[in-house]
N, C-alpha and C positions, 0 to 999 in steps of 0.2 A: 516686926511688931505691926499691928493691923489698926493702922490711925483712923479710917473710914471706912463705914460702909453704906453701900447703896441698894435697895433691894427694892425689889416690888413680885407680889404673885402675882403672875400672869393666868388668865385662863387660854388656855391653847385653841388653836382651832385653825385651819385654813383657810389664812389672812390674803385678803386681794387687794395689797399694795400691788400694781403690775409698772408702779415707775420707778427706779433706782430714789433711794432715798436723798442722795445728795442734791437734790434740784430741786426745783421749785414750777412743776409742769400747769399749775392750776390746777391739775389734777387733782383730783387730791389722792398727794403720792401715794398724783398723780394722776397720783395723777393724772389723774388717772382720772388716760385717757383710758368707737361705738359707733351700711347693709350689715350688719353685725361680722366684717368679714376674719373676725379673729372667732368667731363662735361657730359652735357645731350646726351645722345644714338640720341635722337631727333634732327634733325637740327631745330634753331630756325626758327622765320619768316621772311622770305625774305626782308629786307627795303635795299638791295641793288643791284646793277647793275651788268649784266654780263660783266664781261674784255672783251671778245673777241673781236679784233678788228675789225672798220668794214670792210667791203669790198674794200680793197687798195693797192694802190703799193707803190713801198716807194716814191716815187716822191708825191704820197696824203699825208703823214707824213710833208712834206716841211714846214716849217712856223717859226713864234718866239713864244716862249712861257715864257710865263710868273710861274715860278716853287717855291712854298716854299718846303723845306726840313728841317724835324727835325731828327735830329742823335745825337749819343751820347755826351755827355759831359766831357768826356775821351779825354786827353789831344790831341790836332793835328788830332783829326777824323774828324770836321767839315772843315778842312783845306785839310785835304787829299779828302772829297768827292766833294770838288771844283774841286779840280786835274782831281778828276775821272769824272766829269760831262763833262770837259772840252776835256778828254778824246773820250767821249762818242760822241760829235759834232763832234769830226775829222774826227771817226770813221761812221759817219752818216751826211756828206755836206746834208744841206739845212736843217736842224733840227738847229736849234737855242735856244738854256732856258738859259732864263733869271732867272736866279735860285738864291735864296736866302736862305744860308742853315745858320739855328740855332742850337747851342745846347741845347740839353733839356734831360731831364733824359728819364728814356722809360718809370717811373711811372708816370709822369707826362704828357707826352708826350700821354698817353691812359686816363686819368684823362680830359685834356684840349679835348681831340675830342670828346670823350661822351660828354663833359660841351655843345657845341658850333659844331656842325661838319664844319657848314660853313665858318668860320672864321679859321677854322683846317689848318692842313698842304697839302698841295698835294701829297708829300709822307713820310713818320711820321716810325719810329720804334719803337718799345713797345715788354716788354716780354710775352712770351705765354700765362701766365693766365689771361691775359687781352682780349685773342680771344672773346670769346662770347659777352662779354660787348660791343667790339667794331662792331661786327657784328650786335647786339640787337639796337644799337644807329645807325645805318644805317652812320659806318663811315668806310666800306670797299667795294671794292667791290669784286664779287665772280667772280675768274677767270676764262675765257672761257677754250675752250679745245687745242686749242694751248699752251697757258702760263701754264695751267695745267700739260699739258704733260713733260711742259721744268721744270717744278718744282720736278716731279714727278721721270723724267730722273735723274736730278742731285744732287739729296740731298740725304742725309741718312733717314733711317727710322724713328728713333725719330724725326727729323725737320721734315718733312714730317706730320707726325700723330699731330703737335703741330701747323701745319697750315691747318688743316682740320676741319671741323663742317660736321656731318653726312657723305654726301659722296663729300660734295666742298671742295677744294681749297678757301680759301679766302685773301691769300699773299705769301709774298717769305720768306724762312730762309733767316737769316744772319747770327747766328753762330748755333755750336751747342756744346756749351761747360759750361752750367748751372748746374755743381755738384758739387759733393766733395769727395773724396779721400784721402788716408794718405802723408802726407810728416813727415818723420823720418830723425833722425839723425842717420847716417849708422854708426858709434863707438860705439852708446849703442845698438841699436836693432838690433842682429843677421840675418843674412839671414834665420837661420833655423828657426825662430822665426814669419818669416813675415805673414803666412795663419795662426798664431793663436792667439788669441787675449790675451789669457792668458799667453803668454808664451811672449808677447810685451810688459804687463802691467808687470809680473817678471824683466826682464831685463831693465825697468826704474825704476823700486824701486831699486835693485842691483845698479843702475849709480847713484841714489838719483835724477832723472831726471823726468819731471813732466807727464802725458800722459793725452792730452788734447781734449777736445769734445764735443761740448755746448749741453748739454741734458737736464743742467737745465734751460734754457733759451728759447731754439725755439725746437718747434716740427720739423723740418726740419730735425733736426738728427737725433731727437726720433725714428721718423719715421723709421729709418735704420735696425732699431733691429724687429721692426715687421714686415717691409719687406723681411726680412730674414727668418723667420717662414712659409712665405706665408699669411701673414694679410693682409688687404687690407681695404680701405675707399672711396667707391666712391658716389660720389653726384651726382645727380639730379637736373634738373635746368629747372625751365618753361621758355617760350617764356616772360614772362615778366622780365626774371632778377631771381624773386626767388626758392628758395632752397623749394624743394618739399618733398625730401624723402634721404636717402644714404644709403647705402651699407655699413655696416663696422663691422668687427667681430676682432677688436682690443682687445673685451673682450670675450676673449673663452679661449681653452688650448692652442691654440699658443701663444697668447697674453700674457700668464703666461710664457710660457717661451722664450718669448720678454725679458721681464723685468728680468728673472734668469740671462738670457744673457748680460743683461746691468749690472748687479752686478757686474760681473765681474771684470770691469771695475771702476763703479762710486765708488765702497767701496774700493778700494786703498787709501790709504793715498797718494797717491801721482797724484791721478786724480783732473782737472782743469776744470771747465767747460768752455769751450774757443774755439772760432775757431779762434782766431788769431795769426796767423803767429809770429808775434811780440814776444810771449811766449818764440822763441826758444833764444832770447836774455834779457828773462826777470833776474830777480835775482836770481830766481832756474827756466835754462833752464830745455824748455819740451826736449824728447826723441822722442816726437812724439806730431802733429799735427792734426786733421781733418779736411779741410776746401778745397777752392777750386783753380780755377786759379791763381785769385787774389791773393793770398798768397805768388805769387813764387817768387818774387822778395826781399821780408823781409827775407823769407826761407833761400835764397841762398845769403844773406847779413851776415846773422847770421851763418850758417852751414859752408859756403865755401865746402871745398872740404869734406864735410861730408853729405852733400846736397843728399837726394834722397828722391823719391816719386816711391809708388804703388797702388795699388789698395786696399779695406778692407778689413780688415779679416776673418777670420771665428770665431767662438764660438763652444763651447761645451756643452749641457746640458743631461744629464741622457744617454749619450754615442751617441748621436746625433748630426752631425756638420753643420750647420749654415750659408750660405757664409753671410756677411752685406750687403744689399743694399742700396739704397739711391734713392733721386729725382732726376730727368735731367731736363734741362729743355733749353728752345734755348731763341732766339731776333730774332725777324722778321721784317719784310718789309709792310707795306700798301701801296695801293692806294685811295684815296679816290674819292669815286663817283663825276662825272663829267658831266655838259650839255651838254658837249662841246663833242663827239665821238671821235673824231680826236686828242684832247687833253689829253683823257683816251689811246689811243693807245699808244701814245708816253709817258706817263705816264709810262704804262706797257709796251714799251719798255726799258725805262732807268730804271726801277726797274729790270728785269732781267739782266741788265748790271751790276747798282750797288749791286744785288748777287751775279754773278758770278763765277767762280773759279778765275781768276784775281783779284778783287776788294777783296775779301774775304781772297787770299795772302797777297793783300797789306795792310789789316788793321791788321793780323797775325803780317807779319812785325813789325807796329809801336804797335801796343797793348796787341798784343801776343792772339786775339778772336780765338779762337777755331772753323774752318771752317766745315760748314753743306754740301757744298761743297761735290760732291767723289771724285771729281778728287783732288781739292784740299787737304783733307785731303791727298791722297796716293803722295805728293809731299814731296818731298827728306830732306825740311826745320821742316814740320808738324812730318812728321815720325822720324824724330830727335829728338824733343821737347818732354821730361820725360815726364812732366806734363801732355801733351794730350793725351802719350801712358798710362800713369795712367789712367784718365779720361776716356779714350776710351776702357780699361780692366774694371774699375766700372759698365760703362755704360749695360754691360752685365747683371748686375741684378739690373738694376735700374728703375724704375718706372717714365715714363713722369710724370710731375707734371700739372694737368689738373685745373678743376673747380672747387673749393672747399670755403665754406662756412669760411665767415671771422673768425668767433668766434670759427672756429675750432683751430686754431694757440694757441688758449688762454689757452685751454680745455686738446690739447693732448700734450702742454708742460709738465703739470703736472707729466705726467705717468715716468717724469728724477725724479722728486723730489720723487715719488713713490718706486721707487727703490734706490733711495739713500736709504729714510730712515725707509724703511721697513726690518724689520728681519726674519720675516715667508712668509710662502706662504697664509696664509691667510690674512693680511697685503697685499700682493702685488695682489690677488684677491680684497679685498675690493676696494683698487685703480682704479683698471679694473672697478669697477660695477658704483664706483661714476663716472668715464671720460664715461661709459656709459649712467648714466641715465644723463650726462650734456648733451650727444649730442642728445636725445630725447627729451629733454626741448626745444631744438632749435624749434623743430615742434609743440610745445606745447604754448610755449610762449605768453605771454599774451597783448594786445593791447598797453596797456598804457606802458608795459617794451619796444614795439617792438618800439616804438615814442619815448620813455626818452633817454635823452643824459646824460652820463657820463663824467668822465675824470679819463684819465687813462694814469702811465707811472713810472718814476722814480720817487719818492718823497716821506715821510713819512715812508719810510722802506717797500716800494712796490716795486717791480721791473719787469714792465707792466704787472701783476698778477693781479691786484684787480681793479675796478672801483669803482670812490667813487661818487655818486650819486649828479646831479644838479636837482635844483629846478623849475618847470617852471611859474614864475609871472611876470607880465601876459601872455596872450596866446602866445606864438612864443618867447619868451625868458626867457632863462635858466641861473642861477647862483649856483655859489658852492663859498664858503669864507675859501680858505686853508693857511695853513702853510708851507710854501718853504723856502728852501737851495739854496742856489748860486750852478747855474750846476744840481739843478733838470729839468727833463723836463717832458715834458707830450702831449699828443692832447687830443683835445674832439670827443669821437663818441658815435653812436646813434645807439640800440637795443642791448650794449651786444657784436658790430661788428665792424668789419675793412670796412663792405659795404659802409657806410657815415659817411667820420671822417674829420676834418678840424686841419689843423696846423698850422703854423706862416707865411706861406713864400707867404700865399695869392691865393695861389691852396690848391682847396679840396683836401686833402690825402697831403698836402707837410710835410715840415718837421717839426721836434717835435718842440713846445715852447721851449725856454732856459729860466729858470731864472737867471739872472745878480746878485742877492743879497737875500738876507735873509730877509724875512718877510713876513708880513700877505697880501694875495691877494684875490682879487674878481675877478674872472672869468664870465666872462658875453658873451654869446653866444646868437646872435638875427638872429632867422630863421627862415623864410617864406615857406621853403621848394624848393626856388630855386637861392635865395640871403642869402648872412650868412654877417654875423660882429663879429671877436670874438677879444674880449678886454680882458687885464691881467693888474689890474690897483692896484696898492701898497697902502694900504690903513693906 
């Protein structure tokens, strides 16, 4: 008998979640995590419009316009870019927008303009690894050579590189502050201690203090230890969207001593896999943190006046040191293509206003974003702020997080769990060979895998690791009949990947199912391949 149901219509589309849902990457899962080195060398094909504007004086700009705006969901940002729009008229008589700004997450917010571009926003923000998709779906446009130049002037290099496709501009940064770096508690980890990683993991075993860093969870941090080697994993991307080929020597002799170097580490008794902040007031406080901006406020809630952050450390293996790297990654600005010439100018004028160095202060100010900004970064509030001069020491060896293949997130998690519980080096080679021959399967993959939908997530002693397989009777709709816990959660995706996955909140890629209670369910997903229905019904 069918006690509950939960449904939502989804509208389809290829969703660019590219971080396993079970984590919390800043991303926005993902998390998403941007030299663009997971992106095609190739610019895709043009379905979009030059910015430049046209031939005008500002008295041609004059008129009312009619403006949606999607921006963060980050508490008083849609209220502060009221402010600033309103701004932006005084500072420009005879421009008028009639501007309607929403909050919307930035995964969502690149999710809904691939869905739909024309129903989109006017001007929309989304994180970096969503460029291509929204380039590929003809929802930006490529900025002429004015707007280019003022982008080009005033940003840092990483935002820069994270708003480029081949040799265009295609939007504005807004922050540049997408990594992660150490936050320690300065009573247990030494100063002398802070450039070596083994001598930080000592001194929280010595305080009984925990040292934390989600390796077993998201490759986002994994990643750290092979970028410190000089490993590398870059994708390939055709004009249609898919994954062609990559680049990646994760399993060679660096790669082995990636994972020596995570020993370090994971084989403490006192290592956590965790980038939450939160740890430093759990019931056996960490010593130490890895995670990002967002942390600083839990950090320095719990720490007080023990409160510090750096940049990561280094490692040692067979008398060779190591610095850690990590991903960067920024939030950028769209416009979207316009009939109207006159209406894209003024478009791509209030978008370099709401970048800024002003604007990009004022959301500092209230949110603490991490300005892309030069000028604003070298402001006297920015250069104050521990947290960005960490970030901005990281950023030094850290890898823009580019284009990269969803089921990669799934694959190069593992290589945590590899070095946890491996004892030889041949063990942690074996590791290496299988997360290789996973990521050559991706090019191998077989029709009917590349079409079937899974579900995958917390549930059944899984922890977004496994996919448990649905059935498809009849054509276009999929069932699976599971056993859930109250507080399990899960989505459904299709080939293996984060490219086309459906959640509860009624956008493709939203957020994970919750189950409410304990018992047997049917999961029933009906899809046409541009319309979805997914139902979770108690049976």
């Amino acid at each position: 008998m069918k006690k509950k149901v939960l449904s939502a219509l989804l509208v389809a589309t290829m969703t660019v979640s590219m971080v396993a849902c079970g984590s919390d990457n800043g991303t926005t899962n993902n998390d998403t995590p941007a030299d663009n080195s997971g992106a095609s060398t190739d610019a895709p094909a043009d379905n979009s419009t030059d910015a430049e504007a046209p031939t005008a004086t500002e008295a041609d700009l004059s008129g009312t316009y009619d403006v949606t705006v999607w921006v963060s969901e980050s508490e008083g940002v849609a209220q502060l870019t009221e402010q600033q729009i309103d701004a932006f008229e005084e500072a420009n008589p005879g421009i008028v927008i009639n501007a309607t700004v929403e909050g919307v997450t930035e995964s969502n917010s690149a999710s809904n303009m691939i869905t739909d571009v024309a129903s989109g926003a006017d001007l929309f923000c989304f994180a970096q690894d969503q460029l291509i998709r929204l380039v590929e779906a003809g929802a930006l446009t490529k900025l002429g050579t004015n707007a280019a130049s003022i982008v080009t002037e005033s940003n840092d290099a990483t935002s820069l590189k994270a708003a480029t496709v081949g040799s265009d501009i295609y939007c504005y940064p807004l922050t540049s502050d997408n990594g992660y770096f150490m936050f320690y508690d300065k009573s247990v980890v030494q100063e002398s201690s802070l450039d070596d990683l083994a001598a930080i993991v000592a001194d929280c075993e010595a305080a009984g203090r925990t040292i934390c860093m989600e390796t077993d969870t998201s490759a986002w941090y994994v990643a750290s230890f092979f970028f410190a080697t000089g490993c590398h994993s870059d994708w390939t991307m055709a004009e249609d969207g898919t994954f062609t080929s990559v680049d990646d020597d994760f399993d060679s002799a660096n790669g082995l001593i990636a994972l020596k170097g995570m020993q370090q580490m994971v084989k403490s008794d006192m290592y956590v896999s965790s980038s939450d902040a939160a740890q430093f007031a759990a019931a056996v406080p960490a010593g130490v943190v890895v995670t990002g901006t967002w942390g600083v406020n839990a950090a320095k809630e719990a720490l007080g006046d023990n409160y510090a952050v750096t940049d990561l450390p280094s490692f040692t293996v067979d008398g060779t040191t190591y610095h850690m790297g990590s991903y960067s990654g920024c939030k950028l600005m769209g416009v979207k293509p316009q009939d109207d010439a006159v209406k894209s100018a003024v478009l791509h004028k209030l978008a370099q206003y709401l970048t800024s160095a002003e604007c990009q202060l004022q959301r500092y100010e209230l949110v603490g974003w991490g300005p892309s900004n030069l000028e604003a970064q070298q402001s006297d509030e920015v250069q104050a702020d521990p947290a960005l001069a960490a970030l901005a020491a990281q950023n030094e060896f850290a890898t823009p997080q580019g284009q990269i293949h969803g089921s990669w997130w799934d694959i190069a998690k593992l290589l945590g769990n590899v070095a946890e519980d491996s004892t030889t080096d041949e063990e942690l080679q074996a590791g290496l060979d299988s997360y290789k021959a996973s990521i050559d399967g991706l090019f191998t993959m077989d029709e009917a895998t590349m079409n079937a939908f899974t579900l995958i997530g917390s549930f059944g002693g899984y922890n977004w690791d496994t996919d448990v397989a649905m059935t498809e009777d009849p054509a276009g709709t999929w069932t699976a009949t599971v056993d859930f816990k109250a507080g399990d959660e899960f989505k459904v995706r299709q080939g293996l990947s984060w490219d086309v996955n459906f959640g509860a909140d009624g956008v493709a890629g939203g957020d994970n199912v919750v189950i409410d209670a304990d018992g047997t369910y049917l999961v029933t997903l009906v899809y046409d391949g541009t319309n979805a229905t997914l139902t979770v019904e108690a049976q």
